[in-house]
C-alpha positions in Angstrom: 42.1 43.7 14.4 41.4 44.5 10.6 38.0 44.1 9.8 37.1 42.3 6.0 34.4 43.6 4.4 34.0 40.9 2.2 33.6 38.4 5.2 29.2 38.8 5.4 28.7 38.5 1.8 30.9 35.7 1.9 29.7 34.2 4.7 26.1 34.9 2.9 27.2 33.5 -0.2 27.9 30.1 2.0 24.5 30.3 3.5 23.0 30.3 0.4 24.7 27.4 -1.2 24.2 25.2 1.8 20.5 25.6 2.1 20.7 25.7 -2.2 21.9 22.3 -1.8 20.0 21.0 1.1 17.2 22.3 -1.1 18.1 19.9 -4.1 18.8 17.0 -1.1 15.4 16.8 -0.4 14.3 17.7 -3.6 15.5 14.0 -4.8 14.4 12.1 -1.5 11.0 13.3 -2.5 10.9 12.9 -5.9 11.0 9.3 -8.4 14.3 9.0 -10.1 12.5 7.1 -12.8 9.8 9.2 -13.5 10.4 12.4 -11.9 7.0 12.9 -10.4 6.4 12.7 -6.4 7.4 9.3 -5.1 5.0 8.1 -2.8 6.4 9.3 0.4 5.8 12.6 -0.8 2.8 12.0 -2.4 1.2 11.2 1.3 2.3 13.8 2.8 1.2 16.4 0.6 -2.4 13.9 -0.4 -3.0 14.3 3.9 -2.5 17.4 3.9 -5.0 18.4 1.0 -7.8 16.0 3.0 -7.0 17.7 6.1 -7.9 20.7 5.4 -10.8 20.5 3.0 -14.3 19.3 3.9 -14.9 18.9 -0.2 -15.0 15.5 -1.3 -11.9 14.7 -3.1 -11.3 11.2 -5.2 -8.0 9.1 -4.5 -7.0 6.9 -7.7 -4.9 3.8 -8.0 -3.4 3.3 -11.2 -0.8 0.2 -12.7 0.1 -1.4 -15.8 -1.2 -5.3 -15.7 1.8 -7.6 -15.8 3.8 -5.0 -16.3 6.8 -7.4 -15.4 6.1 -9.6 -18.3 7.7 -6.4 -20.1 10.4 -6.1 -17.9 11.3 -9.7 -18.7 10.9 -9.9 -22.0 12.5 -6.4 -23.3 14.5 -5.5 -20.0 14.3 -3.6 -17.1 15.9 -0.5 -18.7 13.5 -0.4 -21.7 10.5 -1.0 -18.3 12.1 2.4 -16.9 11.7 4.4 -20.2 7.9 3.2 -20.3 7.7 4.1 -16.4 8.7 7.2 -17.5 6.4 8.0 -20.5 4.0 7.1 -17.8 5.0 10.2 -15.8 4.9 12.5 -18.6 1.4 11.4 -19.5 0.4 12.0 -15.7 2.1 15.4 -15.8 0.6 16.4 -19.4 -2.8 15.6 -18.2 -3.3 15.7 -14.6 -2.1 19.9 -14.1 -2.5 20.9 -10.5 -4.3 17.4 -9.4 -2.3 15.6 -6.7 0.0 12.6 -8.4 3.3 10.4 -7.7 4.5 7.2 -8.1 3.8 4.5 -5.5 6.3 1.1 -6.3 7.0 -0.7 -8.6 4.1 -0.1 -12.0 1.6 1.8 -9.6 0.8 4.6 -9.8 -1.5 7.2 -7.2 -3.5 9.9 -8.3 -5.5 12.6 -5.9 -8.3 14.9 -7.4 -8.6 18.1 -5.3 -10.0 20.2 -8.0 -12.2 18.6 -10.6 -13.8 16.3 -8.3 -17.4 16.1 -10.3 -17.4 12.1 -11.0 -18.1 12.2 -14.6 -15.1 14.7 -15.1 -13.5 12.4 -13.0 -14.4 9.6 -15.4 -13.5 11.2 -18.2 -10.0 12.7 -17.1 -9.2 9.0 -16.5 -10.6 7.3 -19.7 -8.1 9.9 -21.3 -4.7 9.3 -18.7 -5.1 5.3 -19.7 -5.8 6.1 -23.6 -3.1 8.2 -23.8 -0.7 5.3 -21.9 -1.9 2.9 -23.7 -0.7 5.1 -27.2 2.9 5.6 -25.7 4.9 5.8 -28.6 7.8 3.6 -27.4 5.6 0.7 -27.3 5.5 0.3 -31.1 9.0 0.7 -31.1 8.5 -2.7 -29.1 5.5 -4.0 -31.2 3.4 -4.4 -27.4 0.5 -3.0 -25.9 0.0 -2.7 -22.3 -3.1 -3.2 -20.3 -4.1 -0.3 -17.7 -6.4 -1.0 -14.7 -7.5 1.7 -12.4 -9.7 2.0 -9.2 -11.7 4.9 -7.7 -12.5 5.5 -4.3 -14.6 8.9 -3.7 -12.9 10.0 -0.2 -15.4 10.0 3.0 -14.2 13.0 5.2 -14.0 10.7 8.0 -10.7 8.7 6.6 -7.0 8.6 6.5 -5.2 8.9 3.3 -3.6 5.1 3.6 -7.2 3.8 3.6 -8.4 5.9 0.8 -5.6 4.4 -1.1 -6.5 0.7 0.5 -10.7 1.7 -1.2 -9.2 2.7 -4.5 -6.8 -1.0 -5.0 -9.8 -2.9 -3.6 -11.9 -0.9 -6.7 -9.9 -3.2 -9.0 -11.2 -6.5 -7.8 -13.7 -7.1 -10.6 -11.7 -6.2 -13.5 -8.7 -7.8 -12.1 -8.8 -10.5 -14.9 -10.2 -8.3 -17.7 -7.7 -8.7 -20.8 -8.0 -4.7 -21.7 -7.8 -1.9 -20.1 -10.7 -0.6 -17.9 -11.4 1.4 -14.2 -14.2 0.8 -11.4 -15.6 2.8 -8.9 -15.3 1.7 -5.5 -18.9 0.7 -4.2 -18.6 -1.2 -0.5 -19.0 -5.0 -1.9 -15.4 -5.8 -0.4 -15.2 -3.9 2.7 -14.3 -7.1 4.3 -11.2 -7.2 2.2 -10.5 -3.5 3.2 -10.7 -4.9 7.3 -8.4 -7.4 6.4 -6.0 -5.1 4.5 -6.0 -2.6 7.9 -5.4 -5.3 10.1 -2.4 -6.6 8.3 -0.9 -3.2 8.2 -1.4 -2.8 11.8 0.1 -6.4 12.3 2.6 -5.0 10.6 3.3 -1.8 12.5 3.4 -3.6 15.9 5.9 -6.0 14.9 8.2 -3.4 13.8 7.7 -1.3 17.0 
């Protein structure tokens, strides 16, 4: 039998392109095509894991565009996805080693692990919706859009899915406001957060 010497570094070569590639495979499952920020699979996964292990108090956001399919209708779902994206980039640009991703559709999640001091919190956000309002490629368009976000300051002794239920329900009183604004989540609709968790449960059983 003649032995190749060149059989190993092949054989390492191969190794390294199949898990190069496997890499890059779950590199997209994870990440929005649109955006190219964590899609919100991922963005659960890595939010749990944050509140698992940290007994700080950390500060779940839920961000959209109001009517955001108005513009979708009216200038086309392609010129939507550039917006989506400009979205991302403002995220990105302002949100450094915070928790982020994109949930569906115009929503948007946001997880605060580091600056977690409520008026920083405040303030970080006044700037991510100034600064999406201002996206340049909405003058191209001659429109604004209007940016609503809720705030749920995490108790320890909660999943991530319900932190995220707290921080929609936050919206509730500036749901019909005509410009852009955020609230702080404050108890006055934990009946609509019951009802949200037993629908989702509802749900789950009847896809078991």
């Amino acid at each position: 039998m003649v032995y190749n010497s060149s059989e190993p570094y092949e054989f390492n070569n191969l190794a390294s392109l199949a898990i190069k590639r496997l890499k890059n495979k779950i590199y997209k499952y994870e990440i929005d095509n649109i955006c190219n920020i964590s899609n919100k699979s991922k963005f659960i996964k890595d939010a749990s894991k944050e509140l698992n292990k940290t007994n700080k108090t950390l500060v779940m956001v839920h961000l959209d565009i109001d009517k955001f399919k108005v513009i979708n209708s009216r200038f086309g779902y392609k010129t939507g996805d550039k917006i989506l994206y400009e979205i991302g980039k403002v995220l990105i640009g302002n949100l450094g080693d915070e928790l982020y991703g994109k949930e569906d559709g115009d929503n948007f999640l946001i997880l605060f692990r580091h600056n977690t001091e409520k008026g920083s919190v405040l303030e970080k956000i006044n700037k991510v919706i100034s600064d999406i309002e201002n996206i340049k490629i909405l003058d191209k368009f001659n429109t604004k859009v209007v940016v609503k976000a809720g705030i749920y300051f995490i108790n320890k002794d909660i999943d991530i899915r319900s932190a995220i239920d707290k921080s929609k329900i936050a919206k509730k009183d500036i749901k019909n406001r005509y410009q852009s604004s955020f609230d702080v989540y404050n108890g006055n609709y934990d009946y609509l957060f019951e009802e949200t968790k037993l629908e989702e449960e509802m749900l789950d059983a009847l896809k078991k």
